[in-house]
BAFI-3210 file (N, C-alpha, C; in Angstrom, 3 decimals, decimal comma, padded with zeros to 6 digits):
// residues 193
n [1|2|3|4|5|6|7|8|9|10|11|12|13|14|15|16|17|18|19|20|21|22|23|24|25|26|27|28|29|30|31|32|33|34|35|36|37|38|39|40|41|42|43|44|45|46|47|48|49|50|51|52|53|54|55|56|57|58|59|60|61|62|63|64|65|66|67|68|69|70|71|72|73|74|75|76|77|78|79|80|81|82|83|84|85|86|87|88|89|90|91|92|93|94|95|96|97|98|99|100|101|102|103|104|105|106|107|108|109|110|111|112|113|114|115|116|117|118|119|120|121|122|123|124|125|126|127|128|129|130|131|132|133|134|135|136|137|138|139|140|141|142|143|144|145|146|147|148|149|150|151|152|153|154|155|156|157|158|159|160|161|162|163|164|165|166|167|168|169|170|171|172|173|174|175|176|177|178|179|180|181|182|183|184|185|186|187|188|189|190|191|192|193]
n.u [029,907|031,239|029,794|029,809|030,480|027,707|027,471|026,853|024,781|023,405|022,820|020,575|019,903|017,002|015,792|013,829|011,059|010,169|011,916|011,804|009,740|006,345|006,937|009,231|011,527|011,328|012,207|011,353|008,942|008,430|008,024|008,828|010,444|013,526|013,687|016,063|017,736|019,025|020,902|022,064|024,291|024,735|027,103|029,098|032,049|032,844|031,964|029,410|025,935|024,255|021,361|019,969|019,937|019,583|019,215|020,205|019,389|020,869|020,520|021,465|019,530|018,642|019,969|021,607|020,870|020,031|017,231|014,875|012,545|009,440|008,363|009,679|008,540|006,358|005,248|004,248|004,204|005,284|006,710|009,879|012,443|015,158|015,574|015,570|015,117|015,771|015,068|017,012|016,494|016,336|018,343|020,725|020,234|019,299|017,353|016,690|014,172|015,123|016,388|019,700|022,023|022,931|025,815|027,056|028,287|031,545|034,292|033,283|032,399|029,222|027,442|025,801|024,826|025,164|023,984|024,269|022,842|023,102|023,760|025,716|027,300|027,952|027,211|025,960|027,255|029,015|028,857|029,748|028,470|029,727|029,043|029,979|031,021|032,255|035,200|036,466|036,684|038,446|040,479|039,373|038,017|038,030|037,311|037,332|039,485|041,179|041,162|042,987|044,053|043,757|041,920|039,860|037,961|035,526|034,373|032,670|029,912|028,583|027,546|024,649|023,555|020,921|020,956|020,893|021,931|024,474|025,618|027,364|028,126|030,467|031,085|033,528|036,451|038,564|037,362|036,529|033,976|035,027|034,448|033,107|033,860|032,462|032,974|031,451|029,527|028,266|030,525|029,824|027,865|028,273|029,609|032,308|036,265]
n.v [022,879|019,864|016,931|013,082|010,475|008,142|004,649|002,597|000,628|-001,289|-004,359|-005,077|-004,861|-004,303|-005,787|-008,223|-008,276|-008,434|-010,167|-012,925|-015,431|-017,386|-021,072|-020,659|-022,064|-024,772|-026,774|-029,366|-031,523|-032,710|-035,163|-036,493|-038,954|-038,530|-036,598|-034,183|-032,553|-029,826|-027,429|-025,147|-022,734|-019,203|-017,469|-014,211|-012,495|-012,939|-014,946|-015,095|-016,116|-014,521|-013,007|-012,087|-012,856|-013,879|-016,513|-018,158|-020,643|-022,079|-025,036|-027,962|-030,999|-034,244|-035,430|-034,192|-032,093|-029,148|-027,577|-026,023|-024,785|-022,349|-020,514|-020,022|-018,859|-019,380|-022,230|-025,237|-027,695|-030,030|-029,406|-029,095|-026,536|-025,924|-023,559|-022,039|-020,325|-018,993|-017,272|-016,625|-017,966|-016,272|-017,122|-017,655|-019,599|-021,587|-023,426|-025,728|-027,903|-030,512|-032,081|-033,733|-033,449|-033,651|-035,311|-032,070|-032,484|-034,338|-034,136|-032,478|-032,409|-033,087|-030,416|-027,636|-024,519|-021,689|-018,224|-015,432|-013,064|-010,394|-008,656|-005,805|-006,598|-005,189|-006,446|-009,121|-012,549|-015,543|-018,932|-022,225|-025,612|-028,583|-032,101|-034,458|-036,212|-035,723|-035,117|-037,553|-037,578|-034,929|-033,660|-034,759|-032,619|-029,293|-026,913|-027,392|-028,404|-026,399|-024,833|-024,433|-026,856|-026,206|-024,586|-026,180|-027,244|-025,411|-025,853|-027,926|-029,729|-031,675|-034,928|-035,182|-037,479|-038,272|-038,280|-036,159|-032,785|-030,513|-027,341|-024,802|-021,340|-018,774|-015,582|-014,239|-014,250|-016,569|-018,882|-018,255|-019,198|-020,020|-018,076|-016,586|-015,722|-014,425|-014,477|-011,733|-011,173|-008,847|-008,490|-006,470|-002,866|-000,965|002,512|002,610|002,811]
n.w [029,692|029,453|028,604|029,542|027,240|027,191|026,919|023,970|024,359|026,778|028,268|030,204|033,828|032,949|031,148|031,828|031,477|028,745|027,410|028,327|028,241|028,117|028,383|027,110|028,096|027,361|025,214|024,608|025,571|028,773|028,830|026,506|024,439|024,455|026,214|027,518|030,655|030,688|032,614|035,200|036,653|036,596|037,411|038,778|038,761|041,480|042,082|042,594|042,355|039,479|039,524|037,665|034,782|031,387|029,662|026,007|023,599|021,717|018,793|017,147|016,321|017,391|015,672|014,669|012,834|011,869|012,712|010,810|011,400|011,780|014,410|016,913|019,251|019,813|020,754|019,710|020,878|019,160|017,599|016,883|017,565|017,929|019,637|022,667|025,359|028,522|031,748|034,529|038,205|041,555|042,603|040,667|038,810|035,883|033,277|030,813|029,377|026,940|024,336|023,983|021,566|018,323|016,279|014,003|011,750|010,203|012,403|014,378|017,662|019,638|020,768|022,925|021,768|023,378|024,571|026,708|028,229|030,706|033,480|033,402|031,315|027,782|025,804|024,471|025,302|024,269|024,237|024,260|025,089|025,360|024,955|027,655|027,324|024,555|025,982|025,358|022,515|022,030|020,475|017,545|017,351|016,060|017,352|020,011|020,824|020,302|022,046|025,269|027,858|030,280|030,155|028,691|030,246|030,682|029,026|028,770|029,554|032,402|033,904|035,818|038,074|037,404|035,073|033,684|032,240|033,952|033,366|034,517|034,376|034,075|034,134|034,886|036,305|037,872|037,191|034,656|031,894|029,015|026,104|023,142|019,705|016,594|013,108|011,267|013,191|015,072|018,567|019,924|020,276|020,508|020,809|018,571|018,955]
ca.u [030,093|031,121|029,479|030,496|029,205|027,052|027,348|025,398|023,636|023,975|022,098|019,843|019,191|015,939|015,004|013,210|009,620|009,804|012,267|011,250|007,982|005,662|007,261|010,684|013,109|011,073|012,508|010,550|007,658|009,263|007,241|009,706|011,121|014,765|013,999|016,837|017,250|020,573|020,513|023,225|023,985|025,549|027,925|029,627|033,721|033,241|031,783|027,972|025,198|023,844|019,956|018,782|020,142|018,903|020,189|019,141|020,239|020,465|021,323|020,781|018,727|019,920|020,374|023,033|020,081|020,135|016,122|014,850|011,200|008,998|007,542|009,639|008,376|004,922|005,248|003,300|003,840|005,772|008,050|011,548|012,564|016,312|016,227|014,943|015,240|015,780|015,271|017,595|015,878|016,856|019,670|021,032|020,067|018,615|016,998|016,127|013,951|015,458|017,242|020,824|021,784|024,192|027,037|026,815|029,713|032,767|034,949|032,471|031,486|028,162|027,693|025,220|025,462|024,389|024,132|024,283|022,867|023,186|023,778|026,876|027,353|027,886|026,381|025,876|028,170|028,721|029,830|028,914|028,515|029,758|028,554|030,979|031,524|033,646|036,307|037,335|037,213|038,447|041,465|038,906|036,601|038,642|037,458|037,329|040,886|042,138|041,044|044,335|044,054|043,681|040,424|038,703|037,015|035,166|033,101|032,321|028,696|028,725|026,219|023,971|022,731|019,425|021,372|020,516|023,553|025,223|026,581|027,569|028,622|031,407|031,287|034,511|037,508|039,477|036,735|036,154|033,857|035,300|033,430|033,342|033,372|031,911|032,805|030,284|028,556|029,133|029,784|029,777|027,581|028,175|030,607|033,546|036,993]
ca.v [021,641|018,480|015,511|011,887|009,481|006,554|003,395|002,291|-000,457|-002,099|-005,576|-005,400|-005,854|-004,000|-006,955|-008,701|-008,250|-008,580|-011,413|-014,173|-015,870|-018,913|-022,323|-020,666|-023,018|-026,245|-027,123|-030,499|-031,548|-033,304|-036,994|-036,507|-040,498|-038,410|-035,032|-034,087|-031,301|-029,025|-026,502|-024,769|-021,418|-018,089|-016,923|-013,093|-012,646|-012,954|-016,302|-014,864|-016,078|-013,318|-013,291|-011,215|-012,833|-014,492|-017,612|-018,452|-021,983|-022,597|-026,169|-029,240|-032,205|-035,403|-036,477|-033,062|-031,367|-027,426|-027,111|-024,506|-024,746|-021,413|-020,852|-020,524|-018,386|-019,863|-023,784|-026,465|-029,427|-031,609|-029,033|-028,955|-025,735|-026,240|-022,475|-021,645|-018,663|-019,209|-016,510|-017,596|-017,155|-015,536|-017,776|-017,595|-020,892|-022,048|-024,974|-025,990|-029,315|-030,297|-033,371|-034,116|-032,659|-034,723|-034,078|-031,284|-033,074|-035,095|-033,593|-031,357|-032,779|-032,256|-028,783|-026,545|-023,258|-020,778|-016,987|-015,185|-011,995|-009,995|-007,168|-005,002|-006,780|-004,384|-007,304|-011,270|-013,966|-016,713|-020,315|-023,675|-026,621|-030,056|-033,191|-034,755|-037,798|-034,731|-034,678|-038,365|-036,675|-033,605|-033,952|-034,690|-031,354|-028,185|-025,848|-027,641|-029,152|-024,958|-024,408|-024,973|-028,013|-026,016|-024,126|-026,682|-028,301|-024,998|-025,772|-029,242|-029,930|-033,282|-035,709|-035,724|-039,040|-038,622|-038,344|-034,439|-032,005|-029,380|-026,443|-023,488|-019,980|-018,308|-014,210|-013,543|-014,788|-017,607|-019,954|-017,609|-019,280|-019,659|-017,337|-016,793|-014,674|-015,169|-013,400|-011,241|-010,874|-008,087|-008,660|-004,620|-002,447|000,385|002,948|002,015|003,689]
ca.w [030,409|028,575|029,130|029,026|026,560|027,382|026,375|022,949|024,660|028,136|028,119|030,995|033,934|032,708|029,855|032,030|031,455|027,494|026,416|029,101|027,165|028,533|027,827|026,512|028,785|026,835|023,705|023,919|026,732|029,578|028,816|024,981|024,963|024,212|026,743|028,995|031,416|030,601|033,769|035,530|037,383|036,343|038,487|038,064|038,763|042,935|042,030|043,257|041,298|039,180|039,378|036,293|033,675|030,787|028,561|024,908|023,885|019,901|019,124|016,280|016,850|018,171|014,664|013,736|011,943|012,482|012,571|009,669|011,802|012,211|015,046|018,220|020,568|019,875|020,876|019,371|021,691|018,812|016,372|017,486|016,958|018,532|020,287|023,392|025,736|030,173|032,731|035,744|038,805|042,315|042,457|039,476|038,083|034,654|033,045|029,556|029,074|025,728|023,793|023,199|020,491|017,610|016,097|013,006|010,681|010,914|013,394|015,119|018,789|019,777|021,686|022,969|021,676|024,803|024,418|027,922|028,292|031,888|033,994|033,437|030,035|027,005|024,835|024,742|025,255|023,280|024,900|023,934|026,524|025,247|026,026|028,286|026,617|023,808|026,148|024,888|021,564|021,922|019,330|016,534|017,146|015,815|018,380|021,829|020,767|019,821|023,506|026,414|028,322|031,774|030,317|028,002|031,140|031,300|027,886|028,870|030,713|033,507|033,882|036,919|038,562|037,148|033,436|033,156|032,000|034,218|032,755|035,024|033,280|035,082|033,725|034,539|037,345|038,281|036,466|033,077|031,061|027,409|025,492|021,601|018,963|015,647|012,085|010,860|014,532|016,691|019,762|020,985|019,309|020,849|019,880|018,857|018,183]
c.u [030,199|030,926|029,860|029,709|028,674|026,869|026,030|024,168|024,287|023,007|021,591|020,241|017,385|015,100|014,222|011,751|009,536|010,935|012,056|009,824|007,555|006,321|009,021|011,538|013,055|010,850|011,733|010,271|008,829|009,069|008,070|010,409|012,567|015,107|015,528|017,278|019,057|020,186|022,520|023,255|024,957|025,944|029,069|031,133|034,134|032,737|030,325|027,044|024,497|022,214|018,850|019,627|019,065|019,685|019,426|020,521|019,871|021,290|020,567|019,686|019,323|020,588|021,909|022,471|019,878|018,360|016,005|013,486|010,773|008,533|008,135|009,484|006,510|004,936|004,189|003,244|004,658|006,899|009,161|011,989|014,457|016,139|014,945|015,209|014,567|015,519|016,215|016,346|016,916|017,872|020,687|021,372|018,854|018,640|016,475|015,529|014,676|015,798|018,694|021,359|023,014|024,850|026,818|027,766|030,214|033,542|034,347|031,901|030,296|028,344|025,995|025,734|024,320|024,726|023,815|024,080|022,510|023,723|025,106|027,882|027,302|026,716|026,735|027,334|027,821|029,365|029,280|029,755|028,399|029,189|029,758|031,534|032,366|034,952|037,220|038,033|037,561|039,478|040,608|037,880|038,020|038,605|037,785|039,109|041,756|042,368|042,532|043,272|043,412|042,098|039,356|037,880|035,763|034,095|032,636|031,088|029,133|027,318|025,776|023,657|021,914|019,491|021,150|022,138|023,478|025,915|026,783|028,459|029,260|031,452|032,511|035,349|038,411|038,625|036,323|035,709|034,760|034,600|033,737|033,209|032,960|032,113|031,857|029,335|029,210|028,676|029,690|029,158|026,908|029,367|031,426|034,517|037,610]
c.v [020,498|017,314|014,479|011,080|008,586|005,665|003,345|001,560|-000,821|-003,336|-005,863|-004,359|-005,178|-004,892|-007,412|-008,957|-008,775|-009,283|-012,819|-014,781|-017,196|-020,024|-021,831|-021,616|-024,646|-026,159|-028,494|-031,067|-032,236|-034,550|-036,859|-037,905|-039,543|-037,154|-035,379|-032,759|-031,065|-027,787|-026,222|-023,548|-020,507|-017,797|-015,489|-013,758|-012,687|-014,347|-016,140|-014,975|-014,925|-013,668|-012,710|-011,441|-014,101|-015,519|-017,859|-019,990|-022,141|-024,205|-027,081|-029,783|-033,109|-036,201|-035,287|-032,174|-030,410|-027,441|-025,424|-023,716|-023,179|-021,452|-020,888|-020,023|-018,764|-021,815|-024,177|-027,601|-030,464|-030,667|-028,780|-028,065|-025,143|-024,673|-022,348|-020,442|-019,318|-018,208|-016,892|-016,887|-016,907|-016,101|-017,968|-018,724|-020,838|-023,181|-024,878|-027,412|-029,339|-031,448|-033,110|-033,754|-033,556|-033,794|-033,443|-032,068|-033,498|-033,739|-032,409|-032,448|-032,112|-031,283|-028,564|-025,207|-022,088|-019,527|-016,871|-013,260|-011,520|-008,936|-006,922|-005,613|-005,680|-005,135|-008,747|-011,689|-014,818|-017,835|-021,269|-024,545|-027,752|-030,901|-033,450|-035,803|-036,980|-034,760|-036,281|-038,181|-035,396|-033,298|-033,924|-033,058|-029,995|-027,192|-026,486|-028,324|-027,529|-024,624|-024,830|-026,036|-027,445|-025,422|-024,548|-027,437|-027,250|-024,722|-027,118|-029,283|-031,280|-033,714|-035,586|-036,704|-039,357|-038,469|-036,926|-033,847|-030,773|-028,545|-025,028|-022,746|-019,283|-016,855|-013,581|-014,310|-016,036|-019,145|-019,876|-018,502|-019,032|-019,056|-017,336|-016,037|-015,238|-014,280|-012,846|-011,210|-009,838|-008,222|-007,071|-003,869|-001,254|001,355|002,864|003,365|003,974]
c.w [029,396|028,945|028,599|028,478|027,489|026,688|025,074|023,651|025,774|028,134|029,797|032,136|033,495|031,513|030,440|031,999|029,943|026,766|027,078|028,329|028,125|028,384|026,981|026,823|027,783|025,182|023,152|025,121|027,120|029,651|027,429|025,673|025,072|025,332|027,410|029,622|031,141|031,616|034,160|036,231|036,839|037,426|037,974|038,959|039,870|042,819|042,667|042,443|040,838|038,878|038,763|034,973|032,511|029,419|027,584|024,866|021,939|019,870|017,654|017,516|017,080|017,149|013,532|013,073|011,997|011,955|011,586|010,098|012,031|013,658|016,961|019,280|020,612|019,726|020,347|020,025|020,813|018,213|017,161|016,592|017,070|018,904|021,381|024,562|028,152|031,110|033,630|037,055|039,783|042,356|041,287|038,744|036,715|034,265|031,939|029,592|027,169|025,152|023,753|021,787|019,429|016,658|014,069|011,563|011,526|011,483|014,379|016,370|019,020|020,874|021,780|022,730|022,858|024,476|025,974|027,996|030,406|032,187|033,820|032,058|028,955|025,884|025,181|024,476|024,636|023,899|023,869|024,718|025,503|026,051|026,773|027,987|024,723|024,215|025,703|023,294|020,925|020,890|017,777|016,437|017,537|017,072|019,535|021,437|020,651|021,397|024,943|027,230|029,444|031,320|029,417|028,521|031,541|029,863|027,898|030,345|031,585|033,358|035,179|037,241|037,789|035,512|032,890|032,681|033,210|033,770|033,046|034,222|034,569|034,268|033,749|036,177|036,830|036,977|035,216|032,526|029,628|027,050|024,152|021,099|017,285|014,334|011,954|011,812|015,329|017,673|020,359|020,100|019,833|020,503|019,802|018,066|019,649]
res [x|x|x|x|x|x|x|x|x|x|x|x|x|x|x|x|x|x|x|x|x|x|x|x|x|x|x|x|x|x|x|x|x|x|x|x|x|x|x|x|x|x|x|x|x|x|x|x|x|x|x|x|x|x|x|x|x|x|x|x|x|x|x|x|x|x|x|x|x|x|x|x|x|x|x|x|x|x|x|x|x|x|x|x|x|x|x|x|x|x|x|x|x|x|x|x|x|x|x|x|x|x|x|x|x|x|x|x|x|x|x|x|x|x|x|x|x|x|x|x|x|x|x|x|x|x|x|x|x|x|x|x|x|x|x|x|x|x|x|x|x|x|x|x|x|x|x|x|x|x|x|x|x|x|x|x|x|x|x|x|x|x|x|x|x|x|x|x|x|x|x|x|x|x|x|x|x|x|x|x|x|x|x|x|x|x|x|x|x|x|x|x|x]
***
């Protein structure tokens, strides 16, 4: 009888017990003079929120500074460690308290960089959620300017009323998230060939 391989790795939904941590979503208390809430909902390729996934969020500081800090799955209350780590819940919403994040160099808009791990995934996604005040300079920032016109509105967060960011993740359809790839990262690391 010959059997069929299985996948190297499938990314969940069984993670859940051991990469969710205490205080992961808060990159910096919610009384921070600069916090602000970046949230949003995963949605798979019928447009149905998916409700076992999990978001990591790497990002500067508001001043462009890529934090070098130890320490981040064990908070201190003041170190800004720019990465933090979301569960979504039943709805498939997530929330980071966090800052604004500034821009890395000339011609780089500021971004969130979001990893997206979830069910029926081989391995993580890679996006990053602009501010929305990028899309006036989207010409000066290499990547969000490489992106087509019709799908660079789908790496750009909105402002809420209350000044928070929105930044829904689309897995796959009509609304595809941009996604990314990165030299020297694999994204599949299961067998290839």
């Amino acid at each position: 009888m010959k059997l069929t391989p299985t996948p190297g790795q499938t990314v969940g939904p069984f993670f859940g017990y051991a990469l969710p941590f205490a205080g992961g979503e808060d990159l910096v208390d919610r009384t921070h003079p600069d916090a602000v809430r970046l949230h949003g909902t995963v949605y798979d390729g019928d447009g149905v929120p998916v409700p076992d996934a999990i978001v990591e969020l790497w990002q500067p500081d508001q001043h462009g500074v890529i934090p070098q800090e130890p320490g981040s799955l064990h908070r201190d209350g003041y170190t800004f460690t720019g990465w933090g780590r979301a569960a979504v819940d039943a709805t498939g919403h997530y929330s980071f308290t966090t800052m604004e994040p500034g821009s890395t160099g000339d011609g780089v808009a500021p971004y969130f960089l979001l990893t997206v791990f979830a069910r029926g995934l081989m391995d993580r996604l890679f996006t990053r959620a602009y501010l929305p005040e990028a899309a006036a300079a989207v010409d000066q920032d290499r990547l969000l300017s490489s992106v087509s016109e019709e799908r660079r509105g789908t790496l750009l967060a909105t402002r809420d009323g209350d000044g928070g960011l929105r930044f829904d993740i689309h897995l796959q359809g009509e609304l595809e998230t941009v996604f990314l790839t990165y030299p020297n990262t694999p994204q599949f690391t299961g067998p290839q060939g």
